[in-house]
C-alpha positions in Angstrom: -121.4 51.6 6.2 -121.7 50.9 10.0 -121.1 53.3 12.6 -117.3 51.6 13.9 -116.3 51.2 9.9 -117.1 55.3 9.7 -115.3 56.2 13.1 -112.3 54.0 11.8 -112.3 55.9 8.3 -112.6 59.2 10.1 -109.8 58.3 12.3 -107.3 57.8 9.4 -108.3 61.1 7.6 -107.4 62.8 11.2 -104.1 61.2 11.3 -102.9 62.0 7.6 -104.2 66.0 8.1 -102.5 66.4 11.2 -99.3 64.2 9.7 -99.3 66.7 6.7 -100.3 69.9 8.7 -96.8 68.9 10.6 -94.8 68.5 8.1 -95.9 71.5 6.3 -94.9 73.8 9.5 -91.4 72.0 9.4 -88.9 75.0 7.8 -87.1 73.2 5.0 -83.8 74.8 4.9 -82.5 74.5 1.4 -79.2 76.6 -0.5 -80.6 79.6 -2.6 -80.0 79.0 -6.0 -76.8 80.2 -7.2 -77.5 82.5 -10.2 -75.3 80.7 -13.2 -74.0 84.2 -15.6 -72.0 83.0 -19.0 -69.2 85.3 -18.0 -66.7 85.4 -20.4 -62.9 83.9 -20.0 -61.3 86.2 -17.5 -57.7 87.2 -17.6 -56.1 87.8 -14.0 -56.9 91.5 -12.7 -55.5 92.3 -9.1 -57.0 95.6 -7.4 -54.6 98.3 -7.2 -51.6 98.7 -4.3 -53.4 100.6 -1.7 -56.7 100.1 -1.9 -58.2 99.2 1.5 -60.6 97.2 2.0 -63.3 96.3 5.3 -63.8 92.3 5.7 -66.6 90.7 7.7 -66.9 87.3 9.1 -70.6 85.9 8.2 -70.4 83.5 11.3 -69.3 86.1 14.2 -69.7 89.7 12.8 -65.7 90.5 13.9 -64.6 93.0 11.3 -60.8 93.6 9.7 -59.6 96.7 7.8 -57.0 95.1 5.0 -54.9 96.8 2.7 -53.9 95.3 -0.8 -50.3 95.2 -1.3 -48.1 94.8 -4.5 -48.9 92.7 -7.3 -46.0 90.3 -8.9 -47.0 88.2 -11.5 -50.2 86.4 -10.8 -48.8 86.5 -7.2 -51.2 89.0 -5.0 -50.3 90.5 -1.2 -52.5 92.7 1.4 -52.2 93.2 5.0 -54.4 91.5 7.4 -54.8 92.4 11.2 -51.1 94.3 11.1 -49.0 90.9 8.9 -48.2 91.0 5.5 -49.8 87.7 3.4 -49.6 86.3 -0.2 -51.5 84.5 -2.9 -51.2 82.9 -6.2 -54.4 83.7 -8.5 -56.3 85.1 -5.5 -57.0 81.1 -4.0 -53.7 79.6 -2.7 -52.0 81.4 -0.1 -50.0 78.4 1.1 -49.1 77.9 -2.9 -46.6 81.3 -2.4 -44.7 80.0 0.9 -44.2 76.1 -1.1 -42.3 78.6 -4.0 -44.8 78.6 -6.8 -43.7 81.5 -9.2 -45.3 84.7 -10.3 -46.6 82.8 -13.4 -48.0 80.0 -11.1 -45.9 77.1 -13.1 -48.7 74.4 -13.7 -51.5 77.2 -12.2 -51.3 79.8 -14.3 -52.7 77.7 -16.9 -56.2 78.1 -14.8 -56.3 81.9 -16.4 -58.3 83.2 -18.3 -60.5 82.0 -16.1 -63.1 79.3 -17.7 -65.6 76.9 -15.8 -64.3 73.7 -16.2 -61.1 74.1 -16.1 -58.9 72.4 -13.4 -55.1 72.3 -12.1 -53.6 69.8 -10.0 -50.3 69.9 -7.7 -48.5 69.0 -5.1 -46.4 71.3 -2.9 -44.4 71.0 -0.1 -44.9 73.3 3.2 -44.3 73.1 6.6 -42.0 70.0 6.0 -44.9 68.4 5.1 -46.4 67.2 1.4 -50.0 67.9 0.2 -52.0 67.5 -3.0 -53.9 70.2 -3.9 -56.6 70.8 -6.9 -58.4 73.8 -7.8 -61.2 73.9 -9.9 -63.2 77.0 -11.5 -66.6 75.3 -10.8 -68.7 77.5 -11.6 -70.2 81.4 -12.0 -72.2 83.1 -9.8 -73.7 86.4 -9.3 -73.8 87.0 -5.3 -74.8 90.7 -3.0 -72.2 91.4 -0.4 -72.2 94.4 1.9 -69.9 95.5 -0.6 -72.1 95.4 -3.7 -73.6 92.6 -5.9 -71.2 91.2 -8.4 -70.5 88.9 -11.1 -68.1 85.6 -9.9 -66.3 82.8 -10.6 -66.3 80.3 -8.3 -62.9 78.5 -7.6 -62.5 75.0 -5.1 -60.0 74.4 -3.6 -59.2 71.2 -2.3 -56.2 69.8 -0.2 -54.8 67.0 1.2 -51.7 66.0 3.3 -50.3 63.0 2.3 -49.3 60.4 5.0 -52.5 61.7 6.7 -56.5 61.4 7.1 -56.2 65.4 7.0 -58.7 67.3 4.1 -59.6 70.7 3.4 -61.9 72.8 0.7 -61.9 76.1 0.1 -64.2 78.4 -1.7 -63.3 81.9 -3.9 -66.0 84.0 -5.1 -63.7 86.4 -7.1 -65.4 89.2 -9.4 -63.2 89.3 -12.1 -64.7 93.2 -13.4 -62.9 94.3 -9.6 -60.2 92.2 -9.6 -60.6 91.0 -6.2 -62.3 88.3 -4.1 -65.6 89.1 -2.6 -66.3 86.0 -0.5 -64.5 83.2 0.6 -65.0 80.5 2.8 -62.3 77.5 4.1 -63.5 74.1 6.1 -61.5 71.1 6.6 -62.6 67.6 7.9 -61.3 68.3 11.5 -64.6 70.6 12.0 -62.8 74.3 11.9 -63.4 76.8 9.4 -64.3 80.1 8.3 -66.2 82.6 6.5 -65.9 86.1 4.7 -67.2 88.6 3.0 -66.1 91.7 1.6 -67.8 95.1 3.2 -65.9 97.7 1.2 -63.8 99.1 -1.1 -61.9 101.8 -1.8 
């Protein structure tokens, strides 16, 4: 092989090492897998009135002191930064303020809990109209500050009607405590946050 043919073919092997030695010190960044449990159907649990509880937000560090308030129904309350707020099934706060009952209507049909299973709704809050659906998508076994526990995952998504406005929300709630442990809310206008639960007691 002459001299300029061996240069040329040396040239190319240079090129594809250094190629591949760059693209092996680029990070991938990737999701960890979520651990998928076969938890059984879960009936709705709400942690006891009084219980207090320390919150963290994973994107600033900013930590609340909460309280858990009464239970009606399927219809929990706690207190957060000194005002009183409410949920139906631990996922739908706005669901409450739009009058859904302490059975949750067409919701409570989501408990016992199952992946798979779906309810969808419209409400009306704030004078305005949105379509909502929550889904139990999946389990999940996740480590908090608080501990490590064993999860459903419920989506939430909303939209207004009338409007290009769209939100999701994410419930990692630990149906042996009764409580969520994690939850995280984004819409398409680029604001959003996250949570995590710190403690118990």
């Amino acid at each position: 092989m002459p001299f300029r043919q061996v240069r040329a073919t040396f040239r190319n092997l240079l090129s594809v090492s250094v190629l591949l030695v760059a693209f092996a010190s680029i990070p991938v960044w990737a999701p960890a897998l979520a651990e998928n449990l076969a938890l059984p159907p879960a009936a709705f649990k709400a942690l006891p009135e009084g219980t207090a509880m320390v919150w963290e937000n994973m994107d600033t560090g900013e930590r609340i002191e909460s309280v858990v308030g009464q239970t009606r129904g399927q219809i929990v309350s706690w207190i957060w930064k000194g005002r009183n707020f409410s949920s139906w099934g631990h996922v739908c706060i706005d669901c409450v303020a739009a009058g859904i009952p302490p059975d949750g209507g067409t919701l409570g049909f989501l408990y016992p809990l199952e992946v798979g299973k779906t309810v969808k709704f419209s409400r009306v809050w704030g004078g305005q109209t949105w379509r909502d659906e929550i889904t139990v998508s999946g389990t999940e076994r996740i480590e908090v500050p608080a501990g490590t526990f064993d999860t459903f995952v419920l989506l939430r998504q909303s939209q207004q009607e009338g409007s290009d406005w769209r939100a999701e929300q994410r419930s990692w709630y630990a149906p042996d405590l009764g409580w969520v442990v994690r939850f995280e809310g984004f819409n398409n206008r680029g604001t959003g946050e996250r949570w995590q639960a710190v403690q118990f007691d």
